[in-house]
N, C-alpha and C positions, 0 to 999 in steps of 0.2 A: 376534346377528341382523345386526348391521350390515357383522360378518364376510363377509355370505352377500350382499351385494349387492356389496361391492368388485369381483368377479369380472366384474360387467355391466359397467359400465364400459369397463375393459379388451377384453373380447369385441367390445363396440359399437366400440370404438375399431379393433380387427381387422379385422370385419368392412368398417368404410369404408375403412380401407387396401385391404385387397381389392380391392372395388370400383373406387376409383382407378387403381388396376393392370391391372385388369380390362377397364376400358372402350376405352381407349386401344388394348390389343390386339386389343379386337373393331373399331373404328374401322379400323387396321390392316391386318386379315384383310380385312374390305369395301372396302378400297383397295387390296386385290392382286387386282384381277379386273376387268375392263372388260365381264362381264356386262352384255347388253341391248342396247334398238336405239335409233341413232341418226343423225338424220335432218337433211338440209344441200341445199341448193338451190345449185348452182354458175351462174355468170355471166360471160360475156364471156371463155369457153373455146372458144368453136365447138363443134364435136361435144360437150363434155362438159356442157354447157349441159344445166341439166334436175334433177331430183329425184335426189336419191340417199340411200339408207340402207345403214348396216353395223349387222349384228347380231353379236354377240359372244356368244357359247354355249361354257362347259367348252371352252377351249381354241381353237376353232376359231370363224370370221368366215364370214360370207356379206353380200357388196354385193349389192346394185340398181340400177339404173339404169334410172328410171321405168318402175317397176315391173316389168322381167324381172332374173331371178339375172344376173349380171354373173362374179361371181370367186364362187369359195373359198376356205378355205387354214387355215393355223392362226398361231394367236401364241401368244409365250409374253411372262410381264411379271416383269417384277424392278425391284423400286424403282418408278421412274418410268420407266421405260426399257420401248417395247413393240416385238416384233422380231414381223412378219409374214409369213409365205411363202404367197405365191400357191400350190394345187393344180390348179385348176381352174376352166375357166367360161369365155366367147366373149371378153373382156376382161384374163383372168389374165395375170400377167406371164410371161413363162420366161426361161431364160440367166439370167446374171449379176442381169436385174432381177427374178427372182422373190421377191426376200428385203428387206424395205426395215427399217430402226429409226429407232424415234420416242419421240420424249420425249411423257411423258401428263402433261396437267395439265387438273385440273377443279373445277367451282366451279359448284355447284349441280346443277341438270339440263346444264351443258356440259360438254361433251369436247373439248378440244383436242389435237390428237397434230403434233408439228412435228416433220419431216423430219432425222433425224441422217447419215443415210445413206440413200438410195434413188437405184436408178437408173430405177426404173418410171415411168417421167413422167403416166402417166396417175393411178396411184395416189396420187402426191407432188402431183398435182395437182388430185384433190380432196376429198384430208383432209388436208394441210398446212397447217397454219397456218389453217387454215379451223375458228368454233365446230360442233361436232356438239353438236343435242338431242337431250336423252335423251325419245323416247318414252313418253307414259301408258304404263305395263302395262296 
């Protein structure tokens, strides 16, 4: 009989390695998506002065700018590393600035994305280096 319990052990022993493994990868996967909206009040830019929110959705971003669409476009994210192209909107960049990459670091509900490369001055100027909150769902 006592044959017949060794195996638990073992199993339970498995089964937490798993888990251990496990978790990390899903922490991971939820860190390769900049998924949701988040929202940042710019100052002492003149015109850019005012409310602005980016929403992230499968791929593709939409800005605000107190409260009408601004841009669109899409990103793509690797690592920490997030590359953006304007498509579209009264404010989208085009030419050379349609494309900008940004390094993403977050902590908590913040977003912070800092400029690696952008020539979009408007855009570099108001999510650079600037905290983005993340929005209640």
């Amino acid at each position: 009989m006592s044959g017949a319990l060794v195996p638990r052990p073992r199993h339970l022993l498995l089964a937490a390695l798993a888990a251990a493994v496990l978790v990390p990868v899903a922490d991971a996967a939820a860190a390769a998506t900049l998924a949701g909206t988040y929202r940042t009040t710019v100052t002492g830019s003149g015109p850019l002065n005012g409310a602005w929110t980016i929403t992230f959705d499968r791929g593709g971003y939409a800005i605000t700018f107190k409260g009408a669409r601004a841009v669109a476009g899409r990103y793509t994210l690797a690592g920490s590393r997030a590359v953006l192209t304007d498509r579209s909107g009264p404010l989208a960049c085009t030419g050379a600035g349609r494309t900008g990459t940004y390094t993403v670091a977050r902590s908590g509900r913040r977003l912070t994305l800092t400029a690696v490369r952008d020539a979009c001055v408007g855009r570099k100027a108001v999510l650079s280096g600037r905290a983005l909150t993340r929005a209640p769902a």
